[in-house]
Structures are given as C-alpha cells and as structure tokens.
C-alpha positions as CSV (number, residue, x, y, z in Angstrom):
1,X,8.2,-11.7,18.9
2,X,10.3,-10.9,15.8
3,X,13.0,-9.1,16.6
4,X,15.9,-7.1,14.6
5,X,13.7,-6.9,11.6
6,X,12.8,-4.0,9.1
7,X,9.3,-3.7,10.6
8,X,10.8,-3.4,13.9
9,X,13.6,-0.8,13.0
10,X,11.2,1.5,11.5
11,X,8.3,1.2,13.4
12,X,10.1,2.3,16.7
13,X,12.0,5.2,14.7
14,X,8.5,6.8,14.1
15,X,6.9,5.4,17.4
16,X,5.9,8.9,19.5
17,X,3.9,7.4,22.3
18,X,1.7,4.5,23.9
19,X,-1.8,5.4,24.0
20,X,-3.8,4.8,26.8
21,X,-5.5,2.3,24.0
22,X,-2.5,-0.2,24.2
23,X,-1.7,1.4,20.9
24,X,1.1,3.0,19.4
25,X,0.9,6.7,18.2
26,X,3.3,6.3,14.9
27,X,4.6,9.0,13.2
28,X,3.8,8.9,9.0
29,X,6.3,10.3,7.2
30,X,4.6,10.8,4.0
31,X,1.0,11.0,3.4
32,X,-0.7,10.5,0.1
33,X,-4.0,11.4,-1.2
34,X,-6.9,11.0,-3.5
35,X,-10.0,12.3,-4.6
36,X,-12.2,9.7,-3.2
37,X,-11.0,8.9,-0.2
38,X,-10.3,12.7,1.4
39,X,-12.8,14.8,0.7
40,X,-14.8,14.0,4.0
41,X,-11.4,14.3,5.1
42,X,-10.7,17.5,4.8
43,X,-14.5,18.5,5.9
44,X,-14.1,17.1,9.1
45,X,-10.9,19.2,9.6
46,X,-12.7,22.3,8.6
47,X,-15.8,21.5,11.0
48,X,-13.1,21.9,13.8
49,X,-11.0,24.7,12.4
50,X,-8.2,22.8,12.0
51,X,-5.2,23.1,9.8
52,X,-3.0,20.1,7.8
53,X,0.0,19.8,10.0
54,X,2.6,19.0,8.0
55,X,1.6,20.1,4.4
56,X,5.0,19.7,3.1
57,X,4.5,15.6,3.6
58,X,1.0,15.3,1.9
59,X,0.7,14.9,-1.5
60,X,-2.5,14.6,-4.0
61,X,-3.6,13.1,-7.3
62,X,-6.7,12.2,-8.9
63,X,-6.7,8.2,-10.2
64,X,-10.0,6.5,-9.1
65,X,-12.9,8.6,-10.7
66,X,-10.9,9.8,-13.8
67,X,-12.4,8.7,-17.3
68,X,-9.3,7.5,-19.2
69,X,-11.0,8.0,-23.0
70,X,-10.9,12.0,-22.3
71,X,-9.3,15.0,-20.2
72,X,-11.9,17.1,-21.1
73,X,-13.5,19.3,-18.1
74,X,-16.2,19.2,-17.0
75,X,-16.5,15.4,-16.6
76,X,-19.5,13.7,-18.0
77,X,-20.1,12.5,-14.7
78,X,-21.2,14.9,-12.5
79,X,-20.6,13.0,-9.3
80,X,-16.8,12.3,-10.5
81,X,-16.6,16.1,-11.6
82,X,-17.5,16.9,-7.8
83,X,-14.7,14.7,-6.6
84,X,-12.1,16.6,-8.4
85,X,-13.0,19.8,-7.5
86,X,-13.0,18.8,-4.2
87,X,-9.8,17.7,-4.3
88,X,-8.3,21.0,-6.2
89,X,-10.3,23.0,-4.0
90,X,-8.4,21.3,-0.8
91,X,-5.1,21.7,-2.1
92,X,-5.3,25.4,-3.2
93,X,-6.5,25.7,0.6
94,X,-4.7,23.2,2.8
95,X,-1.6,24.2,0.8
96,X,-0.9,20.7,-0.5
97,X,1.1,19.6,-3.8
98,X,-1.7,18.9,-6.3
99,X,-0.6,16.1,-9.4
100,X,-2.9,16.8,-11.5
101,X,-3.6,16.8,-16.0
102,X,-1.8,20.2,-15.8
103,X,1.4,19.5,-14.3
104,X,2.0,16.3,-16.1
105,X,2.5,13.9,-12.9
106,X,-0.7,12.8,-12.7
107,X,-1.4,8.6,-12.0
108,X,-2.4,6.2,-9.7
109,X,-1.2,7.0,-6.6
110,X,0.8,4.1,-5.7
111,X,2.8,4.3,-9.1
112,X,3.3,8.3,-9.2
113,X,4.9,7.9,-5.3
114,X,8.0,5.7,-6.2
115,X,8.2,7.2,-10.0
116,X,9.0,10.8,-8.4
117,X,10.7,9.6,-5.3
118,X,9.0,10.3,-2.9
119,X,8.4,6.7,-1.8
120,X,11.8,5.9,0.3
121,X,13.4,3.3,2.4
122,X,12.4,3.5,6.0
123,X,9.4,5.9,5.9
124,X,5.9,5.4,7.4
125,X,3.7,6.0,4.4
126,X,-0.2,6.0,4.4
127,X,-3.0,6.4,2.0
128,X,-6.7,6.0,2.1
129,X,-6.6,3.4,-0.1
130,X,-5.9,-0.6,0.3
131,X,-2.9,-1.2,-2.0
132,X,-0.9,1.7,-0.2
133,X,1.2,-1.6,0.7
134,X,3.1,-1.4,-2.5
135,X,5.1,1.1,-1.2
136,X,6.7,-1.5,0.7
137,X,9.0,-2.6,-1.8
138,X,11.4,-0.3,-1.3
139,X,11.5,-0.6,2.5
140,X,9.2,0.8,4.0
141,X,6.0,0.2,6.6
142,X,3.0,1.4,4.1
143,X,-0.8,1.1,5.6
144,X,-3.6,1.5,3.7
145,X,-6.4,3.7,5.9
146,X,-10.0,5.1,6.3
147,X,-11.6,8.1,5.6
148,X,-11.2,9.1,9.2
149,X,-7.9,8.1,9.7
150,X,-7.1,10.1,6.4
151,X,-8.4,13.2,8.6
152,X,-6.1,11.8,11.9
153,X,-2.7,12.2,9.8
154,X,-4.1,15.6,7.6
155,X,-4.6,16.8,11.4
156,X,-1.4,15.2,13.7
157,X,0.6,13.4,11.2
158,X,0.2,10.7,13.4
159,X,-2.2,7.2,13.2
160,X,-3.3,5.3,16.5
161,X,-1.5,1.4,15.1
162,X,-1.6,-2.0,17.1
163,X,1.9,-3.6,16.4
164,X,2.1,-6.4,13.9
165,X,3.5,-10.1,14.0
166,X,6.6,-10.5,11.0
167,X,6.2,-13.5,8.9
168,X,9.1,-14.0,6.7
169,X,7.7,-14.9,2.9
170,X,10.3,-16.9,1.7
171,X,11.0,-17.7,-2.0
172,X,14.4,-19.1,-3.9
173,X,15.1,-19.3,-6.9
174,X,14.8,-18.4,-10.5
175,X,11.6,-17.4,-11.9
176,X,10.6,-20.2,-15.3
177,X,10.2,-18.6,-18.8
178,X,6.6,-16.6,-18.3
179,X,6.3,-16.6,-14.7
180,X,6.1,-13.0,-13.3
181,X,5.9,-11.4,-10.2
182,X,2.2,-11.3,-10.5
183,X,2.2,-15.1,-10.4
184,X,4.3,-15.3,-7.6
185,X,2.2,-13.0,-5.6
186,X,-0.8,-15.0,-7.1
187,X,0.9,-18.4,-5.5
188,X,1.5,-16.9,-1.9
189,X,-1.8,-15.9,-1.6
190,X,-3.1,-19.0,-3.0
191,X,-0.8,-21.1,-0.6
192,X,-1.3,-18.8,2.4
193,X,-5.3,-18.1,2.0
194,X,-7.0,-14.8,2.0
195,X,-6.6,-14.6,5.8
196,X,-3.5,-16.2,6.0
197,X,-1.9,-12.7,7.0
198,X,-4.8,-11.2,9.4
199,X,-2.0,-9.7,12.4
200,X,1.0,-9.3,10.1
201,X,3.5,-7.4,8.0
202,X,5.1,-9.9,5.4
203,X,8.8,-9.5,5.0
204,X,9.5,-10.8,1.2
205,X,13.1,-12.1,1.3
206,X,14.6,-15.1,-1.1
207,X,16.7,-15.1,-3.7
208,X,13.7,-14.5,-5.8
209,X,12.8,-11.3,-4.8
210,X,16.6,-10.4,-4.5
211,X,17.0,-11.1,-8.5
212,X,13.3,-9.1,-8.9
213,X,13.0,-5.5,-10.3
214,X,11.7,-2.5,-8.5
215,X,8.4,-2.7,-10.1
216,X,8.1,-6.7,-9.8
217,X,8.7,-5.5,-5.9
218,X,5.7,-3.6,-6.4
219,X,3.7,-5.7,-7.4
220,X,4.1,-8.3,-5.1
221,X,3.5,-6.2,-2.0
222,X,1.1,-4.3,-3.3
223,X,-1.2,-7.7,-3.1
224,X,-0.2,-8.2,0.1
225,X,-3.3,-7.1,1.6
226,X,-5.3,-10.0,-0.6
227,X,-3.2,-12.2,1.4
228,X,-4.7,-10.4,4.5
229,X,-1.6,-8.9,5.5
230,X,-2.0,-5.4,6.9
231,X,1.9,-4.2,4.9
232,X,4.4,-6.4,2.9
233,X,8.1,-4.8,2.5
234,X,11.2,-6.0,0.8
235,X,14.7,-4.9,2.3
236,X,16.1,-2.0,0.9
237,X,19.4,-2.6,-1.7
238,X,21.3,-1.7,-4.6
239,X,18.5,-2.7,-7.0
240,X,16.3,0.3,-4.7
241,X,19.1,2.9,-4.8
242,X,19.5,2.6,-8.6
243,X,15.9,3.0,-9.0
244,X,15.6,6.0,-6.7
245,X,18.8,7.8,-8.1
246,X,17.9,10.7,-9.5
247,X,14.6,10.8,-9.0
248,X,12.7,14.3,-8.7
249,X,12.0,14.0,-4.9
250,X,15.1,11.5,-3.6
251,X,18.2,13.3,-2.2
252,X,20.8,14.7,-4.5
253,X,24.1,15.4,-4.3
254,X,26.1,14.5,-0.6
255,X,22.5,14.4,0.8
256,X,22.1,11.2,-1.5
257,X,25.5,9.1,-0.1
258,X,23.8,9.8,3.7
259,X,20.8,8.5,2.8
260,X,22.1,5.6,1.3
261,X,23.8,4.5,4.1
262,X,20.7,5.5,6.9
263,X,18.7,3.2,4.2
264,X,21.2,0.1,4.4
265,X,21.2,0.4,8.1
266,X,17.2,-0.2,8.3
267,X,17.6,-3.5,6.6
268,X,16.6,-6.6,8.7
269,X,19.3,-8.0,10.3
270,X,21.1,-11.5,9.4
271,X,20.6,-12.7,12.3
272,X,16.8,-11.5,12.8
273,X,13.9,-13.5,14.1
274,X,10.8,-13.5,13.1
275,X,7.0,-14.5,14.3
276,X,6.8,-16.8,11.2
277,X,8.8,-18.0,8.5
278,X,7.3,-19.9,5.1
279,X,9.4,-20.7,2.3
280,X,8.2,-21.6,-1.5
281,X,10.7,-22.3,-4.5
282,X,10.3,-20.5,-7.3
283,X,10.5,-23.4,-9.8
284,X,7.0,-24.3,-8.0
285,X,5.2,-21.5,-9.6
286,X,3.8,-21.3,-12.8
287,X,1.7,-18.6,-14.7
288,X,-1.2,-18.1,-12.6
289,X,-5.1,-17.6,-13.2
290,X,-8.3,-16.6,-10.7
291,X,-11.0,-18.9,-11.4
292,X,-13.0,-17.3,-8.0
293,X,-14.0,-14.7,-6.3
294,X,-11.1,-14.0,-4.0
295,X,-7.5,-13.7,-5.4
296,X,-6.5,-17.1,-3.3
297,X,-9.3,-19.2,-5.6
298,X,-6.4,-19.2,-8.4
299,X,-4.3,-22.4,-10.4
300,X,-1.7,-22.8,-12.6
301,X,-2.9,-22.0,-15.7
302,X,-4.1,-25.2,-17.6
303,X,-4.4,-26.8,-14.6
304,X,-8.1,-28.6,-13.3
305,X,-9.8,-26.6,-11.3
306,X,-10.2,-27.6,-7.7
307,X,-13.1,-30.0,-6.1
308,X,-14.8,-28.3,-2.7
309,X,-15.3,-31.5,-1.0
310,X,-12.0,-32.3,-1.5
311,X,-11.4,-28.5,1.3
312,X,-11.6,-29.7,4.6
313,X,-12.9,-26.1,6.1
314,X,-16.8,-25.1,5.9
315,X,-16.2,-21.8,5.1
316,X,-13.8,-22.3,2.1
317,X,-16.0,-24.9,0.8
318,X,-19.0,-22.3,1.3
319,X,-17.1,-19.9,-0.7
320,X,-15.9,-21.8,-3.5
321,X,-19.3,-23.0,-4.2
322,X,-20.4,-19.4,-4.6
323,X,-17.7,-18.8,-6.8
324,X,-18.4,-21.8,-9.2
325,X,-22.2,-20.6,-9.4
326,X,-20.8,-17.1,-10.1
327,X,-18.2,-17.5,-12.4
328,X,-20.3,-20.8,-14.0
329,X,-17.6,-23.4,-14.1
330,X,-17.3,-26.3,-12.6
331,X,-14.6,-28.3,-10.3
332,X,-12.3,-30.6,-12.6
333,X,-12.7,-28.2,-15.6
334,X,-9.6,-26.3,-16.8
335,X,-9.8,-22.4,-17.9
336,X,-7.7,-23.0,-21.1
337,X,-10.0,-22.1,-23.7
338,X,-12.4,-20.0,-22.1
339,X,-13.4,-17.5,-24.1
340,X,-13.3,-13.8,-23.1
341,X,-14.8,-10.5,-23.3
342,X,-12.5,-7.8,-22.3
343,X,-8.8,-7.8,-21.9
344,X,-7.9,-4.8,-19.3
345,X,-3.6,-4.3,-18.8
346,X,-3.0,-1.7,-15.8
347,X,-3.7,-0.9,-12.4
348,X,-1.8,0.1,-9.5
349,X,-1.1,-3.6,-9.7
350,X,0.5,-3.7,-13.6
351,X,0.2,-0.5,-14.8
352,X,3.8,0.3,-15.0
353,X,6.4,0.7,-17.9
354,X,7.6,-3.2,-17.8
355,X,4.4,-4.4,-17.9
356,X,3.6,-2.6,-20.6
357,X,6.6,-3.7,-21.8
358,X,5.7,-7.6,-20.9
359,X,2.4,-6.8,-22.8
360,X,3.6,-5.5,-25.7
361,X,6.2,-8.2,-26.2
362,X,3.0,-10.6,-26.8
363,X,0.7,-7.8,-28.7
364,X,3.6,-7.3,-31.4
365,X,2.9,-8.8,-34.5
366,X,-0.2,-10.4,-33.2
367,X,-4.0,-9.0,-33.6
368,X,-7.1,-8.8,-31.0
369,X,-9.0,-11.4,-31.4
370,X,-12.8,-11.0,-33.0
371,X,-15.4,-9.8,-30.3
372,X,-12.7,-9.1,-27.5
373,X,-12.5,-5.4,-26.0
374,X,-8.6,-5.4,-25.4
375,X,-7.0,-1.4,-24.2
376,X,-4.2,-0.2,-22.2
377,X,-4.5,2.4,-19.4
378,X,-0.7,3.4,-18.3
379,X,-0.5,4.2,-14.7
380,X,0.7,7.6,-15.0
381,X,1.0,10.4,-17.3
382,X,5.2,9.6,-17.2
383,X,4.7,6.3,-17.6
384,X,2.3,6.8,-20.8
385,X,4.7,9.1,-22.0
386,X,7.3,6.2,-21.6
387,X,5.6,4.0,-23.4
388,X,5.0,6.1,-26.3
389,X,8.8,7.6,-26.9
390,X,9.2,3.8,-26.6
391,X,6.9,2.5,-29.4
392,X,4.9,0.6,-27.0
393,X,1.6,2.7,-28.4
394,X,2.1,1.8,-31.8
395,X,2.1,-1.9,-31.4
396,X,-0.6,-2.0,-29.4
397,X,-2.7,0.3,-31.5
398,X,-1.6,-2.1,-35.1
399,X,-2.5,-5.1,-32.6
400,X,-6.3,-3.9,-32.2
401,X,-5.6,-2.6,-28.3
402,X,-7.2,0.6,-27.6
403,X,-4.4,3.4,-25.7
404,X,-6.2,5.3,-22.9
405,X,-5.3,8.0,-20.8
406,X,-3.3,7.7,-16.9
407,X,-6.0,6.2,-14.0
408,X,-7.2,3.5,-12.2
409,X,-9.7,2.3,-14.8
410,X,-11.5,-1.0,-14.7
411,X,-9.4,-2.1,-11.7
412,X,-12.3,-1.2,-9.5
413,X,-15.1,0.9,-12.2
414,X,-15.3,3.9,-10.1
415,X,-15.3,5.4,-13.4
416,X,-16.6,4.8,-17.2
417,X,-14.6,1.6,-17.9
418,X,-16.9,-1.2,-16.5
419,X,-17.8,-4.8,-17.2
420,X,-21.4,-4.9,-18.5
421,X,-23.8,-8.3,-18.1
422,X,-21.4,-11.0,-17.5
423,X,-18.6,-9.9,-19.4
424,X,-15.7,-12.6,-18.8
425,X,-12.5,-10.1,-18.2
426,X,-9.0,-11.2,-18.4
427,X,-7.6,-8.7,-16.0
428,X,-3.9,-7.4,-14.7
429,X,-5.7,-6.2,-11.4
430,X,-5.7,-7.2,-7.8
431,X,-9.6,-7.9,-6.9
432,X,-11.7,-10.3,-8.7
433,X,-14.7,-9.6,-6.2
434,X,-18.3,-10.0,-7.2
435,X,-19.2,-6.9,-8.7
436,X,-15.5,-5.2,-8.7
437,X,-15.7,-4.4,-12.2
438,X,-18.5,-2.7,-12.7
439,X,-21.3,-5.5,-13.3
440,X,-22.9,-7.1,-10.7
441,X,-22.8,-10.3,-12.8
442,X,-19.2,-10.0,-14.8
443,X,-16.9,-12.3,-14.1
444,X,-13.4,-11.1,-13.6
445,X,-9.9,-13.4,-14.2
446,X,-6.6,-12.0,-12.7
447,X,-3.3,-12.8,-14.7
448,X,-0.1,-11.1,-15.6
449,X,-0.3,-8.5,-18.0
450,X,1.7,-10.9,-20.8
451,X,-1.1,-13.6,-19.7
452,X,-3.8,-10.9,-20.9
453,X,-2.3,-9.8,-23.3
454,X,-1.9,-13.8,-24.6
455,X,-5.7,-14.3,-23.9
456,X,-6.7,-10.8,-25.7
457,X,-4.6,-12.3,-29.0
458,X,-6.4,-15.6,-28.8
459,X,-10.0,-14.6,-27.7
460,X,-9.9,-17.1,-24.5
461,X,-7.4,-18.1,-21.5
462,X,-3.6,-18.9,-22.9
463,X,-0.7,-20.4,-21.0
464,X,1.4,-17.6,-22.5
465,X,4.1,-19.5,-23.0
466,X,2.4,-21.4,-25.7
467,X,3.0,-17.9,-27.9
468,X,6.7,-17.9,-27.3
C-alpha cells in the first residue's frame, strides 16, 4: 500500500471516522456547485428540513446550460431558464456565494475555482461533476460526485469514500515543439486504457510535469477520470505558490508564508512508495488525435490508424469496431486530411488564457477555412476579459473565429452549441462519446487547442507543426 504520499497525507488529515461500511467518512473542504447537478440537491435537503452546513465552503456558478451567443434573460430555453433560477433561488436561501453574469466571476466551474483561489494545496474538494479532478493540480484530492452525494456534503460536509491505490504517472523530459499538455494527457490515457485507473488516484510526477504550467497541470488531471482514475494530483511547488499569490480567495499577508509552508509539508515524500509506478518520456509523445469513441482510441497525429485484429482483448476489439462504423474510417487510414465541420477551442479541459493564447498563436495571420464553423468560448468571464485586454479577440475575429460568451459550450451540448447530422468536430474537450456533442451521429476529434485551431485554418486534421 502506498505509503508517505500526497493522497495519503491528505486523506487522513480530513479522515473523521470508519463507517460501519468499511468506508471512510472524509471531511471536504470546499464544495463547488452547479446548476445542473444541485438542484435535486438542495430539494432533498428541504424535504428533511435541513440546512447547508458549512455555507461558508460551498460555492456556485452557472457553466453547463448557459447559451454563450447571449446573456440576455429569460433564456430561450425554458428548461435551461429553470436551471438557473433554481440555482439563484438556492443561494439567496442556503446562504451560498452565487458567481454569476452580475458579479463578473462567472465560468466553468473547474476554471473559476483555481482563478479566484479558492482551489488550494491539501484540500478535499468535490463537485457534482466528473472533471472536478482538475483541481488536483495544485495538490489536492478532488472527486467528482452524484446528485445525492452533492446533497451528503450540502448536509454534513462530509462524503462516505473507499480508499484508493496511488499509481505514480511518471514522465521526463522536455516536451517537442507542438506537443502540449493535452497530448500528454492524450498518451497516458492511450497507453494506460480507459480503465487503466479503475481503484486509483494518479500522482503526476516527472520532470515533465515539474517544467509544466499551472494550467498545463490542469489539464492533465482534469482527464484523469478518462483514464478511469477516480483523482489525479501533482505535488504542490513554487510554480503553485506563484500562481496562487494574490489571488482573491488565497491567504494574504503572514497568513500567506504559513500556508506556504503547511502546503510544502503535504508533498509526497522522497522516499514514498506507491501501489504502482509507470514511467513514459516525453520525447515519446507527439501531438495527439481521437480517431474513436473513447479518449484512449487516439494516435499521433499523421500516424495509421490502428488494426482490431491486431488487439488481443474482445472487448477492445468490440469497441473499436464500433468506433470505425461510427466515426466511418477505416484501420490503416491516417486522419491527416480529413476534412472538418466545426472547430470548438474551450472547455474546462482548454478553455483557459494559454490556450487561448496557443490558439491564437496559429489563428494570427491565418483565415477559417471555407465551410468550417470555427468560435472560441473562454472559460470564464476573467478569462474572456483576459483575452480581450490581450488582443486575443481581435485575431480571432480577423481570422473568421466567432468570440462567445464564458460556459461550458459544445464540450458536452447541454446548451445551444451542438453538432448537427454528422458534423466532423475538431474539438479541445475531454469526451469524444457517441452523441457527446449534441448529435447522435456527429463525430467528435479531441486535440490541443493549437491542433484545432491548425485544422480550423486548413479545413481538415493538421500536424500543427506543419504551420510553424
């Protein structure tokens, strides 16, 4: 059993009791909420009279239904309108912090949580929503949750958690020319399998991910659950601290040197053990394309795509078939050149300020090409406002990109922005499910946001690098 680790440390700081279950009662520190997941939520607590227990520690926005072409009230759709009054009906009552238009913090959750500082090493953090796991890049244990779960911490603070197995995700490095930490995320799952993490938390460690930004961090671990891994964390460090300094919710003042040094002390040990280790080197990876149905079902972009026969497990050769009749390719064929519909940069995934950044690096000086539907959804109202002091707007607007409004978009078409027929999307999202976009039939292709961004220009799948 891995011992001396992150996951350990903080786990039994917030550990309160063994249930009669075999499970452990675990303390969250911060709670974060949507409109989609909580409503039921927060029905459930006022079927038994309860109250929020720790209101000071939850935290809303609105992300999932939001249109992103308008803020005008009320909604179009009348189901989404519901949702959001729902949700600004809850806070007014439960007393909770509302980020919504108004106060000018509203985003996807997982990118408004680190942005104002809430997010911070060694917390417990939950969310009724899958990619709560990006949380874990600055050193914390983050677990995505149910609806009724979501009610368990609004009511106790507390979740009922089996303990997880550490596997150490090794990779060393330095990252080639237009390889991102999309790709690499892209890799591990592809080397580890969709299921490859059923049963554990995956600490990321390597000189790679010790060179890696904040919001590379992020990205990584926030697809940690398509790797089937229930969290993913990266040991807190300098590069966290001087992210977090400053920030609206972090400690200030003396407050701040205490918590620098409780933060450092939660790392993993040198000498740690672990359940697993895997190592990878970085001058393995390359940028990455989904050609499937699962994030795993990925190559290297330009590379043939892989035969089914040729997979020694049933079930994986089951499943690639499916995606080959889905997606309509073929094993042996390569993606470059296939054409493309829509061209979608954001997410919780990549809808931060450097991958706008990434994106717009390509865009500039470039133009959409003919019949492609190419826009840009920031993931938050700060980071939009970013982008913009930055210029970012402008060249993507004289490139032929539409600019949207803060939300989660066409990463998962709980909202206007869908896929229609069998739209081919080049996507900077984490699910490339049947159906995830909006269209039962459209076919959706995860990349980097410089990789869509290179496929928008060109009308079809690019090895970016080509664009240099």
């Amino acid at each position: 059993m891995a011992q001396k680790t992150l996951y350990n440390k903080v786990w039994d700081a917030h550990s309160v009791a063994i249930l009669p279950t075999g499970q452990t009662q675990l303390f969250i520190g911060l709670h974060l909420v949507h409109e989609v997941t909580s409503p039921q939520a927060f029905d459930m607590l006022r079927e038994r009279g309860l109250a929020v227990a720790h209101p000071e520690r939850t935290f809303a926005t609105m992300d999932h239904i939001v249109p992103t072409t308008t803020r005008g009230r009320p909604f179009a759709d009348g189901q989404a309108e519901e949702m959001m009054r729902a949700i600004e009906r809850n806070a007014r009552e439960f007393k909770i912090n509302l980020f919504d238009f108004p106060s000018g913090r509203q985003g996807v959750v997982h990118i408004i949580g680190p942005e104002l500082g809430l997010t911070q090493p060694g917390m417990t953090i939950a969310c009724g929503d899958s990619h709560t796991s990006t949380h874990g890049a600055f050193g914390t244990l983050a677990f995505g949750i149910g609806t009724s779960q979501v009610r368990d911490v609004l009511a106790t603070q507390c979740l009922a958690m089996d303990a997880l197995k550490v596997r150490r995700v090794q990779v060393d490095g330095d990252l080639r020319p237009g390889v991102t930490p999309k790709d690499v995320a892209l890799f591990i799952i592809n080397r580890l399998g969709v299921k490859g993490g059923i049963g554990y938390a995956y600490e990321y460690a390597g000189t790679t991910f010790e060179r890696m930004s904040m919001e590379g961090r992020m990205t990584v671990c926030n697809m940690s659950i398509e790797g089937g891994a229930r969290a993913g964390y990266v040991n807190p460090d300098a590069t966290t601290f001087a992210y977090l300094k400053g920030r609206e919710y972090a400690p200030q003042g003396p407050a701040w040197d205490r918590a620098v040094a409780a933060w450092r002390a939660v790392a993993s040990e040198p000498d740690a053990t672990y359940d697993d280790v895997v190592r990878f080197d970085a001058a393995d990876i390359a940028p990455m394309v989904t050609w499937g149905v699962t994030p795993a079902q990925s190559v290297a972009v330009g590379s043939p795509l892989p035969d089914p026969a040729a997979t020694p497990d049933a079930g994986e050769r089951g499943s690639m078939e499916t995606a080959y009749r889905y997606m309509k390719l073929k094993p042996g064929q390569s993606l470059a050149d296939l054409r493309i519909d829509v061209a979608f940069i954001g997410s919780c995934t990549n809808g931060r300020i450097e991958d706008l950044r990434a994106a717009a690096s390509v865009a500039r000086g470039r133009r959409v090409s003919p019949g492609v539907k190419a826009f840009v959804v920031p993931g938050s109202m700060r980071v939009k406002a970013q982008a913009e002091e930055e210029g970012l707007k402008e060249v993507f607007l004289a490139a032929g990109f539409e600019w949207r409004e803060a939300g989660c978009s066409m990463c998962l078409a709980m909202n206007p922005d869908q896929l229609v027929g069998d739209q081919v999307s080049a996507s900077s999202s984490n699910r490339n499910f049947i159906g995830r976009q909006g269209s039962p039939t459209g076919r959706t292709l995860l990349m980097s946001p410089a990789m869509v961004a290179a496929a928008a220009v060109t009308g079809r799948v690019t090895d970016v690098r080509t664009l240099a």
